[in-house]
N, C-alpha and C positions, 0 to 999 in steps of 0.2 A: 603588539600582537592584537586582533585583532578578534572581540568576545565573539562564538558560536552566531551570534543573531544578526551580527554585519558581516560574514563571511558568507561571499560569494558560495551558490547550491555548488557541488564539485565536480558534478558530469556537466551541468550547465542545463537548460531549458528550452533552447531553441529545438522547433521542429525535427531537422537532421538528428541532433545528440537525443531525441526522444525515440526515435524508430532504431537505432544502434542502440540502446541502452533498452529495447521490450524484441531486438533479436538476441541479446545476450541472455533475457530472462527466459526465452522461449527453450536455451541451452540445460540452462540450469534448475528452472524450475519442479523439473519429473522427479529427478533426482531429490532434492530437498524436500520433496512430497511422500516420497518413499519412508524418508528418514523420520519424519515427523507422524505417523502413523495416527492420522486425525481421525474421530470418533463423531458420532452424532449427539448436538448439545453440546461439543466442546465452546470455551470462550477462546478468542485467537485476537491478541491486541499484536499488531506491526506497528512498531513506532520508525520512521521513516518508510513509506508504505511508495512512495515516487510512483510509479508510475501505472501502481495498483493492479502490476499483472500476476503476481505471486501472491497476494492479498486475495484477489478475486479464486485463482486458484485454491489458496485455502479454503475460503467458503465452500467451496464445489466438492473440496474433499469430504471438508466435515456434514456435509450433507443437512440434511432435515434437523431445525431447531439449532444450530451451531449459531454464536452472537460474534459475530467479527467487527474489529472496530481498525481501521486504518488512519494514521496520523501522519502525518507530512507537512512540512516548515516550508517549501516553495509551494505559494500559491500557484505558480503557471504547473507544477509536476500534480499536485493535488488535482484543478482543474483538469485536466490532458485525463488523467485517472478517472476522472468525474465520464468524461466524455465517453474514454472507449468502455469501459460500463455500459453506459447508454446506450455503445450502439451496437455491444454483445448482448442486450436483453439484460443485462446483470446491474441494474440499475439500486434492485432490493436485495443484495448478498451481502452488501457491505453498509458499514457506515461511514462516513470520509469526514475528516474533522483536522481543519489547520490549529498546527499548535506548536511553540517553540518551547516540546516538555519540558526541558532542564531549564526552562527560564519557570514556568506558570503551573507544569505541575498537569495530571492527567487525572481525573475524576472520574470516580465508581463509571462503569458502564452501566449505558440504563438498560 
């Protein structure tokens, strides 16, 4: 078997599996946003945060002063994350931060 940190990402990273995988977030997102009933100044850690459309969403909810920190173990899912940030203007909502938690561990947000 093969440890967490050499298994292959499981939707995969290419182009195609990243536009199918931010239409199924588009699905699901309202809903889970409902549920979570985010406040102003909340802190909001997503560990596994891919493709940072539910991430970036929470920020928006929690509005004014909310510290959102997003973690993702595929560099290309991180990046792609990185990107459409950039080009919704949402570059300052989040923090984006590669990390393989259960190997290294995730420290205090700053």
């Amino acid at each position: 078997m093969r440890s967490p940190a050499t298994q292959p990402y499981l939707h995969g990273s290419k182009p195609k599996e990243q536009r199918r995988l931010s239409g199924m977030n588009e699905l699901l997102n309202a809903a889970c946003l409902r549920e979570l009933a985010l406040a102003p100044g909340d802190a909001i850690l997503d560990v596994g945060s891919g493709l940072g459309q539910f991430t970036r969403d929470m920020a928006r909810a929690a509005g004014t002063g909310a510290r959102v920190l997003g973690i993702e173990r595929d560099r290309r899912q991180l990046a792609e994350a990185q990107r459409q940030a950039q080009l919704a203007g949402e570059s300052d909502l989040v923090e984006w931060r590669y990390s393989l938690c259960w190997a290294e561990g995730v420290r205090e947000m700053k």
